[in-house]
TIDREN-341161 format. One line per 4 residues: number of its first residue (from 1); their letters; for each residue x, y, z of C-alpha. Coordinates in pm, 1 decimal. Each point is the difference from the previous one (the first is absolute). Example, Ala and Ser with C-alpha at 12.3 -4.5 7.8 and 13.67 -1.06 7.14 Angstrom:
% TIDREN-341161
1 = AS = 1230.0:-450.0:780.0  137.0:344.0:-66.0
***
This chain:
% TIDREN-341161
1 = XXXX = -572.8:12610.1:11182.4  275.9:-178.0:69.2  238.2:-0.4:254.5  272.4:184.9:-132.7
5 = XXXX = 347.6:3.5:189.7  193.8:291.9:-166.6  -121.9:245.4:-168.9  250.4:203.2:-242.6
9 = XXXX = -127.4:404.6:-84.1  188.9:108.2:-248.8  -90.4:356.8:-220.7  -177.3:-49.8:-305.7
13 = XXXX = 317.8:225.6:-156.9  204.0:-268.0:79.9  -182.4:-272.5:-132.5  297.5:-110.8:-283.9
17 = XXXX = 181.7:-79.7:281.6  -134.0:-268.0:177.6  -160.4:-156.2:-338.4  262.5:-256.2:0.0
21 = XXXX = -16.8:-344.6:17.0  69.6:-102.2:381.1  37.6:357.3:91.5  -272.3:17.5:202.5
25 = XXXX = 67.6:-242.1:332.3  -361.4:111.3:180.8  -273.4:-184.2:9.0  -182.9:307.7:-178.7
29 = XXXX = 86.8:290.8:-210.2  -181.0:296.8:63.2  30.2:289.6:-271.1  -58.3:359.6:195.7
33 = XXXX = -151.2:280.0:-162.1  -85.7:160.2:305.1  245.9:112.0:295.0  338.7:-114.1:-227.4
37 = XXXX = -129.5:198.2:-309.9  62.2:355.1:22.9  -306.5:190.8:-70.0  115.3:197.4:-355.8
41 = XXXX = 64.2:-420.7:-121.8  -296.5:-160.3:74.7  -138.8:50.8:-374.2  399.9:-120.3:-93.4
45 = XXXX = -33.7:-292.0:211.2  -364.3:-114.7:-121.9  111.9:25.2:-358.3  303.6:-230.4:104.1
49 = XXXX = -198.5:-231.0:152.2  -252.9:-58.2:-326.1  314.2:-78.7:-226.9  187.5:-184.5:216.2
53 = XXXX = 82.7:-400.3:-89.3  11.5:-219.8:329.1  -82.2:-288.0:-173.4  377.0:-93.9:32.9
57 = XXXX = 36.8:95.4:382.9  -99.4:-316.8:138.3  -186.2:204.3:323.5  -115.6:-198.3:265.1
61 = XXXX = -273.8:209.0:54.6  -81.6:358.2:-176.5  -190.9:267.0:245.1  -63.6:346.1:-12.5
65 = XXXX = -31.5:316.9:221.5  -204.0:238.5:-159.7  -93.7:367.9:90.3  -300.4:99.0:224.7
69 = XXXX = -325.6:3.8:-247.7  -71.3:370.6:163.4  287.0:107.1:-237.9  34.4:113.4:-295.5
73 = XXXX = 337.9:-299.4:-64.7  -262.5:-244.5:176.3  -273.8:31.6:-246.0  260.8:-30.7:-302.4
77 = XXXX = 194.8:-288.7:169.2  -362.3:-185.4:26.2  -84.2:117.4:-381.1  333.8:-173.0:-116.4
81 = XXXX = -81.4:-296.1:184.0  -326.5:-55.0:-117.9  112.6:81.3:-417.0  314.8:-266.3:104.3
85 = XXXX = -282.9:-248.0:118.0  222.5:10.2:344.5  330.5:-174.1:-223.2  297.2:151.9:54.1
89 = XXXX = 250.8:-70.9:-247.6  -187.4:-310.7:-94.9  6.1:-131.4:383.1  -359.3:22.6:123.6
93 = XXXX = 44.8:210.0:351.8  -78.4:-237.3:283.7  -78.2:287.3:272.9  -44.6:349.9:-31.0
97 = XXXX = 129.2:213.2:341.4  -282.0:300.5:57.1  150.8:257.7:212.8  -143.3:277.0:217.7
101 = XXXX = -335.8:-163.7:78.8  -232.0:92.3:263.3  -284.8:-268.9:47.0  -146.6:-334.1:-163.9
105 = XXXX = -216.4:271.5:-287.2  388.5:86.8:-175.3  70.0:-360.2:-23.4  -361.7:-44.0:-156.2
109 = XXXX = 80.5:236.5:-292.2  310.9:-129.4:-125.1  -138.9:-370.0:20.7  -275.0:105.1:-226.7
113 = XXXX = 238.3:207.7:-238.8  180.0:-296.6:-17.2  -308.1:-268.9:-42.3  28.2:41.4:-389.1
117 = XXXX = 344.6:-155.2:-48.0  52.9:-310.8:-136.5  154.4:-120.5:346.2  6.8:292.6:245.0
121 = XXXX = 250.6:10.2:247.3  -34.9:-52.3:350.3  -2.4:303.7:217.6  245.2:60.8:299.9
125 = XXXX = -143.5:333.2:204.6  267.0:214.3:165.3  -10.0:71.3:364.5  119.5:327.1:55.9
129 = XXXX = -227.6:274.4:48.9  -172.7:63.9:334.1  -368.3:-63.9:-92.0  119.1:-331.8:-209.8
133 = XXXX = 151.8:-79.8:363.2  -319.5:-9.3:161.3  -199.8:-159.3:-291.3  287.1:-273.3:-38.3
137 = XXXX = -255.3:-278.1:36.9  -244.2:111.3:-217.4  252.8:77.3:-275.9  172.6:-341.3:65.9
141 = XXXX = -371.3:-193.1:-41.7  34.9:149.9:-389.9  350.0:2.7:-62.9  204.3:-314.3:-90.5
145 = XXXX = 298.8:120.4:203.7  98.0:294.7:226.6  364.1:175.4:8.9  100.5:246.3:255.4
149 = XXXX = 135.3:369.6:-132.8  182.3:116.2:325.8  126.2:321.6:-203.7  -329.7:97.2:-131.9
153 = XXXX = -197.0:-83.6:387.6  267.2:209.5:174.2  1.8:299.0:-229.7  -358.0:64.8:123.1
157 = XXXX = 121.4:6.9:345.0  158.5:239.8:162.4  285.4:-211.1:111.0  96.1:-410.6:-48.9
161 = XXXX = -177.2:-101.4:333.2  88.4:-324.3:30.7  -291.6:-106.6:213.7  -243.5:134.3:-283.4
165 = XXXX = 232.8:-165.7:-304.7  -1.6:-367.7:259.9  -387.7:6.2:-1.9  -41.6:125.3:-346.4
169 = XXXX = 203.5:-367.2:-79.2  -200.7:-208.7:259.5  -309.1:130.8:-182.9  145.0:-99.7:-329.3
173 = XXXX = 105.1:-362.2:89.2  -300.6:-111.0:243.7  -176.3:170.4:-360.4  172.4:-201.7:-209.3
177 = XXXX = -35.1:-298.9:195.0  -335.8:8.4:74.7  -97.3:12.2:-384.2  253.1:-258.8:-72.9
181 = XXXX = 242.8:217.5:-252.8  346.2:77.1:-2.8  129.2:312.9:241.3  312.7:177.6:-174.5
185 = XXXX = 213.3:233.1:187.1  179.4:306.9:-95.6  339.6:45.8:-151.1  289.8:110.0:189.8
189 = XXXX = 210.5:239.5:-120.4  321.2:-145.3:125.2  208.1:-110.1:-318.3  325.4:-75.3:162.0
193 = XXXX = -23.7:-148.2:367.1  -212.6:-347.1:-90.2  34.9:-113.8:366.6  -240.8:345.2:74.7
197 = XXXX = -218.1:-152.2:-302.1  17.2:-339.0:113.2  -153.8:110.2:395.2  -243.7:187.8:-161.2
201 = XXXX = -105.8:-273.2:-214.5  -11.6:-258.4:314.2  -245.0:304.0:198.7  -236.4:32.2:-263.9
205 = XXXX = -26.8:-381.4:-33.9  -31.6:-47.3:371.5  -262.9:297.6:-60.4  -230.8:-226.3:-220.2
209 = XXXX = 147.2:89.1:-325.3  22.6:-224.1:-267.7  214.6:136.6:-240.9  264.8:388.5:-65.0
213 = XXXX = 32.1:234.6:-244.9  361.8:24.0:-170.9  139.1:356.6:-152.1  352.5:-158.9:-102.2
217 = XXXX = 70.3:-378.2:-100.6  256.8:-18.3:303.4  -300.3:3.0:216.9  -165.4:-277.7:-137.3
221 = XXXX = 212.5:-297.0:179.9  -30.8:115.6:348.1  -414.8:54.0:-77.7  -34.3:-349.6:-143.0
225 = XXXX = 170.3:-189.9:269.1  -232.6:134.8:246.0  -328.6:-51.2:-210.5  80.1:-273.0:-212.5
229 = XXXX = -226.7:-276.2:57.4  158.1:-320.8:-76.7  -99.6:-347.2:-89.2  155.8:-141.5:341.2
233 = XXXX = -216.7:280.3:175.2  -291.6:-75.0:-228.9  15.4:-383.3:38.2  22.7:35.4:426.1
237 = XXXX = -357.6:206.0:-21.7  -165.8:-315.8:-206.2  118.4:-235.8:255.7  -125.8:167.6:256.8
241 = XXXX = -373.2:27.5:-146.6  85.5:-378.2:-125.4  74.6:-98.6:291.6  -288.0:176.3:238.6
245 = XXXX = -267.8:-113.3:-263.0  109.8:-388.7:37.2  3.4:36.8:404.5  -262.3:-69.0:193.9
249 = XXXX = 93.6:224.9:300.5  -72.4:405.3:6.0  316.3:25.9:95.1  333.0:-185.2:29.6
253 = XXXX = 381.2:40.7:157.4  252.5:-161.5:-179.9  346.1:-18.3:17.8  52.8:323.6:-157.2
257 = XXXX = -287.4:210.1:-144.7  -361.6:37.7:184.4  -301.7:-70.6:-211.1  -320.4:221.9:97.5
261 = XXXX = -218.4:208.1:-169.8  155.8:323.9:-19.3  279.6:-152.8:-116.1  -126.3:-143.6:-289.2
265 = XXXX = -238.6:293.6:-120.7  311.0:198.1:-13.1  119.1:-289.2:-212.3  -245.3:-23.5:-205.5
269 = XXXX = -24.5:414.9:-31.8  382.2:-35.7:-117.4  -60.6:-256.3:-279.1  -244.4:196.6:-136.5
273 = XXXX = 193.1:322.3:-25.4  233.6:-150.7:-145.3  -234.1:-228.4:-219.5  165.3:78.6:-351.2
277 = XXXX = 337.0:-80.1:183.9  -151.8:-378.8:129.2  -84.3:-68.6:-354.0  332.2:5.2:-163.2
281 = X = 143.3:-181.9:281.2
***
């Protein structure tokens, strides 16, 4: 999957508006029919979805956040998916968000649901219930990304401990990492204050995360200048395996960078995250 810097939910009810050329400034839409669609629309919203045109949209990226397959909604949102041949609007769906998972087996099913489409989507598993916590790397070894649901983990608590929610994320990440797929962290619910969205965005980064879920458009500038990946950034992690390959030393000072080992396996771990990003630039 790739690495995806801002991520933009928006309810499948609201689809019309965001269907508009350059309305969209993420690097991926994601249409929810799960925690943003109120449970007497779902049926609404699915219907929507089938006769909607995005051919015109010009999306970046098209995702989707379906409901939990042990649903009723979940089974109906997979049926539509599978008669739409996973095209929504005439966009083929690039990723497909499965919520409310508890171990590598969920991830299994809707993979194989899936397996008949003309180009299935790739599948990002949400962590955020408190056995997917504690199966996070077997779920990540099937998935092609992992997000975090903070909301969902801590309403099977019986209070936000902190110290709980900090290793539920460490899990996630050194998951995520350790497969080699992109770690996506959880909204915040602050619409108004960016500078509160903008620290949270630099702690999950400096957590391991590679990317943040949106709610509201304003929130996509302060998410992409913290996980943007640039061609400046991109270019320094070539030189550096470029320039350990062509030495013949394990490991040499220069005037303003080290080159060793772990050093450029982090490099070279960073390049191919971002692998789709080195191509175009």
């Amino acid at each position: 999957m790739k690495s995806y810097a801002s991520l933009l939910y928006t309810p499948a009810l609201l689809l019309a508006s965001v269907a508009k050329p350059g309305k969209v400034q993420a690097d991926m839409l994601v249409l929810d029919l799960e925690d943003s669609t109120h449970p007497a629309k779902k049926a609404e919203a699915r219907a929507l979805l089938a006769a909607a045109d995005l051919t015109k949209a010009g999306l970046p990226a098209l995702g989707m956040r379906v409901n939990s397959i042990a649903t009723p909604d979940g089974l109906e949102d997979l049926r539509m998916l599978i008669a739409l041949d996973a095209v929504i609007g005439g966009v083929p769906l690039d990723v497909i968000f499965i919520p409310k998972i508890a171990g590598p087996g969920d991830v299994a099913i809707y993979r194989a649901l899936l397996s008949g489409t003309s180009k299935p989507p790739q599948i990002c598993s949400f962590i955020e219930t408190l056995d997917s916590v504690e199966n996070a790397f077997a779920i990540a070894e099937v998935s092609d990304g992992l997000c975090f649901g903070q909301a969902d983990l801590t309403a099977e608590m019986y209070a936000e401990n902190e110290t709980y929610l900090d290793y539920a994320r460490a899990r996630l990440c050194v998951a995520a990492s350790r497969h080699r797929i992109p770690a996506i962290d959880t909204n915040s619910f602050e619409l108004h204050d960016l500078d509160v969205v903008s620290a949270a965005c630099r702690a999950a980064r400096d957590a391991g995360f590679t990317g943040k879920a949106a709610i509201h458009p304003r929130q996509v500038d302060p998410i992409a200048e913290a996980f943007t990946v640039g061609p400046e950034k991109l270019a320094e992690y070539r030189r550096v395996v470029e320039d350990y390959d062509s030495t013949p030393y394990g490991f040499a000072v220069e005037k303003d960078r080290v080159l060793a080992p772990p050093f450029v396996l982090q490099a070279r771990r960073m390049l191919q995250l971002h692998a789709a990003d080195t191509a175009a630039s």
